[in-house]
C-alpha positions as CSV (number, residue, x, y, z in Angstrom):
1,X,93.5,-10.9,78.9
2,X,95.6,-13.6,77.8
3,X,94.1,-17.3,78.8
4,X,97.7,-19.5,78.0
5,X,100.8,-19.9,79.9
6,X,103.9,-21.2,79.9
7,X,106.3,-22.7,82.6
8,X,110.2,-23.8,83.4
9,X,108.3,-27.0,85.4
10,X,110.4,-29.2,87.5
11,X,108.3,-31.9,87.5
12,X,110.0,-34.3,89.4
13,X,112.6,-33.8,92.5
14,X,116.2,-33.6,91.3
15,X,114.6,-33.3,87.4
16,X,117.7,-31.5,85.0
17,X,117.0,-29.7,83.5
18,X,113.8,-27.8,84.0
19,X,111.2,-28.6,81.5
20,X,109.1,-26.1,79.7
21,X,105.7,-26.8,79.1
22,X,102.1,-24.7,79.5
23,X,100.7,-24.2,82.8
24,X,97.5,-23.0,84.0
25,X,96.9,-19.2,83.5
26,X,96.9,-17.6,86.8
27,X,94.0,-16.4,88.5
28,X,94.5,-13.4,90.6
29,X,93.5,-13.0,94.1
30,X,92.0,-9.6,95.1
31,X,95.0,-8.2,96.5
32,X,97.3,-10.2,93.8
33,X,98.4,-8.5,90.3
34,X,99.1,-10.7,86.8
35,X,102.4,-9.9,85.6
36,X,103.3,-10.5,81.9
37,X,106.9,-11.1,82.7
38,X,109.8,-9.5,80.7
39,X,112.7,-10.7,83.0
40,X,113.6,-13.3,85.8
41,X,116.6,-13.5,88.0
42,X,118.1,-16.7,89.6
43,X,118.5,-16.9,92.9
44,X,120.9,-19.7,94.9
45,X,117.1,-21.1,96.4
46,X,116.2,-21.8,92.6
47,X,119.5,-24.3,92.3
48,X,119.4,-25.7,95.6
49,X,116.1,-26.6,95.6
50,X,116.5,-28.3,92.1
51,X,119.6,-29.9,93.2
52,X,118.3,-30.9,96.6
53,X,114.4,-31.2,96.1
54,X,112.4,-33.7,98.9
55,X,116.1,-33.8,100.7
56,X,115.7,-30.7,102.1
57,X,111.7,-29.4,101.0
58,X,109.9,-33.0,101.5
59,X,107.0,-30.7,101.1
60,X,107.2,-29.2,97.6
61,X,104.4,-30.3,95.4
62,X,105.9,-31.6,91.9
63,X,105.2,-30.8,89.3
64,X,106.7,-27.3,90.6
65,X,107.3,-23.9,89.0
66,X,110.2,-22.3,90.9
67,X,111.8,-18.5,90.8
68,X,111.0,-15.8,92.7
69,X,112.5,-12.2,91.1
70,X,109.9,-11.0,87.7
71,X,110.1,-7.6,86.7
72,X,107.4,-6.9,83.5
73,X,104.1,-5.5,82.8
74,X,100.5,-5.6,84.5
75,X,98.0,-7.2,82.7
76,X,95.3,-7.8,85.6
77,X,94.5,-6.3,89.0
78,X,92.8,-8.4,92.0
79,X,89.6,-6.7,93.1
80,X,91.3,-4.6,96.0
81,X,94.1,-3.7,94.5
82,X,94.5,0.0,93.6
83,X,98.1,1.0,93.6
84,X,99.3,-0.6,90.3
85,X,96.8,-1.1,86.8
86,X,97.0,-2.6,83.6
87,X,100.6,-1.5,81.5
88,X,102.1,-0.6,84.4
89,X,105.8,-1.5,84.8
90,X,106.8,-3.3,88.1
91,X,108.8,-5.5,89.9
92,X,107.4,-8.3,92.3
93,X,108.7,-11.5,95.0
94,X,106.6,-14.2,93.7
95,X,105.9,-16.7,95.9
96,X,107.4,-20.1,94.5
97,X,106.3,-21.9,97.7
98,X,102.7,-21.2,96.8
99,X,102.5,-22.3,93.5
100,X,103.2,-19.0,92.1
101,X,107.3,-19.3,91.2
102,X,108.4,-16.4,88.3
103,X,109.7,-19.3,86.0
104,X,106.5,-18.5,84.0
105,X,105.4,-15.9,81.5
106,X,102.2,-14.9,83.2
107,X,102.9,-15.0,87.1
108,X,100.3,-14.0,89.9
109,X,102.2,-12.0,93.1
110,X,100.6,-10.2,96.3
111,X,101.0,-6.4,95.6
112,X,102.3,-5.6,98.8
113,X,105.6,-7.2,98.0
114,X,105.5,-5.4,94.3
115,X,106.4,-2.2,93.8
116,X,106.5,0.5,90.3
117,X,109.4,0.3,88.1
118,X,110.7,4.1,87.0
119,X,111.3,4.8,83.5
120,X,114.6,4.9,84.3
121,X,115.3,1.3,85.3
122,X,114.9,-1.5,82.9
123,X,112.9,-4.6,83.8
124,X,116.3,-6.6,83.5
125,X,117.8,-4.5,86.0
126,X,114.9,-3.8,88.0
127,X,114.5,-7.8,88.2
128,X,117.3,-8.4,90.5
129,X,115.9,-7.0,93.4
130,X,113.4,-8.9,95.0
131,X,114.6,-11.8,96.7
132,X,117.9,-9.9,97.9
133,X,115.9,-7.0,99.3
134,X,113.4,-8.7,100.7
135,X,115.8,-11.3,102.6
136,X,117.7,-8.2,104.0
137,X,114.7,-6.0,105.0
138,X,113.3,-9.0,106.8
139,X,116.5,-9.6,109.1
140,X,117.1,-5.6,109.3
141,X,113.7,-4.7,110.3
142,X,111.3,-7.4,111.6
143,X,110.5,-6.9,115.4
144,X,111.6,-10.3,116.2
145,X,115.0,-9.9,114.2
146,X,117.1,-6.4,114.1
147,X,114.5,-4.7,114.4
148,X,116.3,-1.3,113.2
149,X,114.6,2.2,112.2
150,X,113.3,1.7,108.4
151,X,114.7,3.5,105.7
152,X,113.5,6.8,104.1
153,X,114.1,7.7,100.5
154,X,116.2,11.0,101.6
155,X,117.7,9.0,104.0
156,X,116.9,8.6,108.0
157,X,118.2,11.1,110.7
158,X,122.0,9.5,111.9
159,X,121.5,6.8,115.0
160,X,124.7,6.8,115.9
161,X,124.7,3.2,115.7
162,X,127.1,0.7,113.2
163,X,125.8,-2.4,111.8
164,X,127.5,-5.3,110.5
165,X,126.8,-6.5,107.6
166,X,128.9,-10.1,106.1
167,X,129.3,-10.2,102.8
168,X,128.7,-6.8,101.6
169,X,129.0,-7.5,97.5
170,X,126.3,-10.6,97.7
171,X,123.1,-9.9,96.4
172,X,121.2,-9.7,100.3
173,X,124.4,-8.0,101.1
174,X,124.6,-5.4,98.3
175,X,120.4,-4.7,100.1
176,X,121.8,-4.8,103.3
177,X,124.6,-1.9,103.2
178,X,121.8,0.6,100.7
179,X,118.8,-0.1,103.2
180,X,120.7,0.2,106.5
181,X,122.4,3.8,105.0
182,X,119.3,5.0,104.1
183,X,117.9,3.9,108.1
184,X,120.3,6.1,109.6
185,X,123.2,3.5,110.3
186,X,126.9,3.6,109.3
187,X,127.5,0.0,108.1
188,X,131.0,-1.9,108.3
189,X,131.1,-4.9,105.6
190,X,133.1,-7.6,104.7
191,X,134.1,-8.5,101.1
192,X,137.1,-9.9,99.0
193,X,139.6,-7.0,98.4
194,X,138.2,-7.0,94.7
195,X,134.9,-5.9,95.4
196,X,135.7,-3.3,98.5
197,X,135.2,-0.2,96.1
198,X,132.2,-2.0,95.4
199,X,130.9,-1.9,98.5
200,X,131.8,1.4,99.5
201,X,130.2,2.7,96.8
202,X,126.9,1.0,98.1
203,X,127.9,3.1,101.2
204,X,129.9,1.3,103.5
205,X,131.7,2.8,106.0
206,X,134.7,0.4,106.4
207,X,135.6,-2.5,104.4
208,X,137.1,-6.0,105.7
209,X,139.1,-8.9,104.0
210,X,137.0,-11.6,105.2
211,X,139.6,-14.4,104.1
212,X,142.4,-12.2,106.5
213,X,143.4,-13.9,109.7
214,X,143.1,-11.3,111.4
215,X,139.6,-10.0,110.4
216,X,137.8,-10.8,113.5
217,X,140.3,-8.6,115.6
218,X,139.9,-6.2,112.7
219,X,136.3,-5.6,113.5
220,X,136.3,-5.6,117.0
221,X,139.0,-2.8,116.9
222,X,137.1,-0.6,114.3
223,X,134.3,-0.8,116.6
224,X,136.1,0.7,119.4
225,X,133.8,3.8,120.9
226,X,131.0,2.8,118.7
227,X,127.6,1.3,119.6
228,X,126.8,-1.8,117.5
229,X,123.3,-2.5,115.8
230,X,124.0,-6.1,115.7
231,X,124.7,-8.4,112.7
232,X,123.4,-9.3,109.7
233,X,125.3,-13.0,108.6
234,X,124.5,-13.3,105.2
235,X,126.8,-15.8,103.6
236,X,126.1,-19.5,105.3
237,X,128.4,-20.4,107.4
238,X,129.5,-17.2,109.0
239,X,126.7,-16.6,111.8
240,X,129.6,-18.2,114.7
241,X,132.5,-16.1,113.5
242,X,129.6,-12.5,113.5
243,X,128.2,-13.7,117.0
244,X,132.0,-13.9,118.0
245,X,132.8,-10.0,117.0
246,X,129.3,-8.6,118.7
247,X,130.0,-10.6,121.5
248,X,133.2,-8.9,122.3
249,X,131.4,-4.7,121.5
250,X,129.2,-2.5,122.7
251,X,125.5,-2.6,121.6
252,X,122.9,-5.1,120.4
253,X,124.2,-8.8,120.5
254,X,122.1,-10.2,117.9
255,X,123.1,-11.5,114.8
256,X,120.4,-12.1,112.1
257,X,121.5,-14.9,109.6
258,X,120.2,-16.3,106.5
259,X,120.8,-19.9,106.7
260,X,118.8,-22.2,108.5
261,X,121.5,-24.3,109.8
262,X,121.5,-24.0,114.0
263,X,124.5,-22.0,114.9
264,X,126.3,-22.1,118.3
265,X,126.9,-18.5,120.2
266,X,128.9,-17.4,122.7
267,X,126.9,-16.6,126.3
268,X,124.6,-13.7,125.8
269,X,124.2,-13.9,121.6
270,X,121.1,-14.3,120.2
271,X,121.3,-16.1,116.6
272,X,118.0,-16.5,114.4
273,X,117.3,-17.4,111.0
274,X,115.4,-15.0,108.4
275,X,113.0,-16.0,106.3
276,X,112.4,-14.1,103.2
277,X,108.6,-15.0,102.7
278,X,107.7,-13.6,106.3
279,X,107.8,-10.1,104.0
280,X,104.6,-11.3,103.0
281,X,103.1,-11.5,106.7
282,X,103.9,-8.1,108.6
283,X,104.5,-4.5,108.2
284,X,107.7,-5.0,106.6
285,X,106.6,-5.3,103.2
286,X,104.3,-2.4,102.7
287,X,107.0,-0.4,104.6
288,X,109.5,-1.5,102.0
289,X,108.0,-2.1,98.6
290,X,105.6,1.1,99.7
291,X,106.9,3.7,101.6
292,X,110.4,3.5,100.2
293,X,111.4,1.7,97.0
294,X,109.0,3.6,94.8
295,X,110.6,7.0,95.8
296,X,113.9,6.2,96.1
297,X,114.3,4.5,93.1
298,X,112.7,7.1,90.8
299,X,115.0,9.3,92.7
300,X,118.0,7.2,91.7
301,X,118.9,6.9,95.3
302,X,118.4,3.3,95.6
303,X,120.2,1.2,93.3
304,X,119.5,-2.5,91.3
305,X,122.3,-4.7,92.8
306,X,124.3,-6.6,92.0
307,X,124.5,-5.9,88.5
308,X,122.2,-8.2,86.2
309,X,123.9,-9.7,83.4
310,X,121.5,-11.6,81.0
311,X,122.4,-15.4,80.3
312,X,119.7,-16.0,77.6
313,X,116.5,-15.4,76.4
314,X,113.2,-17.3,76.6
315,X,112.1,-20.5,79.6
316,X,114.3,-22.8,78.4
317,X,117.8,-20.3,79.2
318,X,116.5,-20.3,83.0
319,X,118.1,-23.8,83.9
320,X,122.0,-22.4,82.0
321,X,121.4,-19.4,84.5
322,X,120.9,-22.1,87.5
323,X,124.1,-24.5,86.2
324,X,125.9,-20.8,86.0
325,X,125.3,-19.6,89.2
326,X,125.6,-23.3,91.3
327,X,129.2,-23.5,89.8
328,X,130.1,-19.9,91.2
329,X,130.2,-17.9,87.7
330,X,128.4,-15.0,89.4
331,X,130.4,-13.2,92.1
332,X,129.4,-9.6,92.8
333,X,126.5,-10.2,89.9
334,X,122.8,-11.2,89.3
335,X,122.1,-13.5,86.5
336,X,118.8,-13.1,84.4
337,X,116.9,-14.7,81.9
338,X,114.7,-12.6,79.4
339,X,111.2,-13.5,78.5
């Protein structure tokens, strides 16, 4: 087993750019794996945290090793771990928050948010899935959010229902409309008219401008007759206009959104904020990274969006991928960094 490390550190808040230095070898827990990492996507968390820092997280410990997306190899099992060993390909949510971020070349994550790579899938592909699926099973699935049916690798039996999904072609969004299909639900989506193929292809029902005028009324019309599953708000800033279309149809009025910003609902909406890390905490994650991913992406049923495009190669191309994606360059994409 290897015994040195490196890091993309940000050893101070606001630092730019990220600094690469050694850092401690993990150690692994007994439920925890060591992955030798072979790729790393950037998430908008990874930016805003550099960019913001004790602003907004005046409880990050500096110096701090961000990311959360590594796809590589096993080189070390904890003690109770017995569904991955060494070599074996896989794909993890590292826990930057816990002093385990994926900016690293040897990483430590729990094995019930990790799950086996197919021969199939490359680890650059493979490595944008983590933080976008986990984020969407969470508001989906966790009793105290959507609470839906989960998902089966053939796909669940039809309940009726419709979800709404905003912002279909994002990367918790492009999640969203493959786990909800595969749950039994038909999902409506919202997306620029660029990416609407894109979507469907992902499996959404219906596809709606969400810069038109008239895309409230839109909805509420296509969901005439149908029973609504409630709301998944994925892009910050559109939990109020979601809480305004359930409020006005049939079904669940509950719109899970993934910004932390308090938003205001009409009477009889319930709005709450999803928290990717509680994956770590419930059934969720085992029911996810377990019972699903591992068959349905060997079966090619379940598919690595958005696309990854690779920015660079090595530590040091993680803080481009971070200036890339804070300046927008990465609609309908995943940027990663290759180790």
């Amino acid at each position: 087993m290897a015994s040195s490390n490196d890091a993309a550190w940000l050893k101070a808040p606001k630092e730019h750019p990220l600094v690469v230095e050694s850092a401690p070898y993990p150690t692994p827990g007994d439920k925890e794996v060591i992955i030798k990492v072979g790729a790393i996507a950037v998430n908008p968390m990874d930016w805003i945290i550099q960019g913001l820092s004790n602003d907004l997280f005046s409880w990050l410990p500096y110096p701090y090793i961000g990311g959360t997306d590594a796809a590589g190899t096993v080189v070390h099992v904890g003690s109770n771990v017995t569904k991955f060993k060494p070599g074996d390909r896989i794909v993890a949510f590292a826990n930057c928050f816990a002093g385990q971020g994926a900016f690293q070349r040897y990483v430590a994550a729990h094995s019930s948010v990790a799950t086996p790579i197919p021969e199939t899938v490359s680890l650059v592909d493979a490595a944008v899935l983590p933080m976008g699926i986990s984020s969407a099973a969470v508001g989906l699935y966790q009793k105290d959010m959507l609470a839906l049916q989960y998902p089966t690798p053939d796909g669940a039996k039809p309940t009726g229902q419709t979800l709404l999904v905003w912002a279909g072609a994002s990367s918790v969004g492009t999640n969203a409309l493959q786990l909800a299909v595969a749950s039994g639900y038909e999902v409506f989506t919202t997306a620029s008219p660029r990416n609407f193929d894109y979507c469907r292809s992902l499996g959404a029902a219906r596809v709606f401008d969400y810069k038109s005028p008239t895309v409230v009324t839109d909805i509420v019309a296509a969901f005439k007759g149908k029973t609504c599953a409630g709301a998944l708000a994925v892009q910050s800033g559109t939990a109020e206009i979601c809480g305004e279309i359930v409020s006005q149809i049939e079904g669940n009025k509950f719109v899970a959104m993934a910004e932390t910003t308090p938003a205001t609902m009409p009477e009889g909406v319930t709005a709450k904020a999803l928290i990717a890390n509680t994956i770590r905490e419930n059934e969720v994650g085992p029911a996810i990274f377990d019972g699903f991913l591992p068959q349905a992406l060997a079966k090619g049923q379940y598919q690595c969006q958005p696309p990854a495009v690779v920015v660079g190669e090595g530590l040091g191309a993680i803080q481009e991928a971070l200036d890339r994606l804070r300046s927008g360059a990465a609609s309908a994409q995943k940027l990663v960094v290759t180790l």
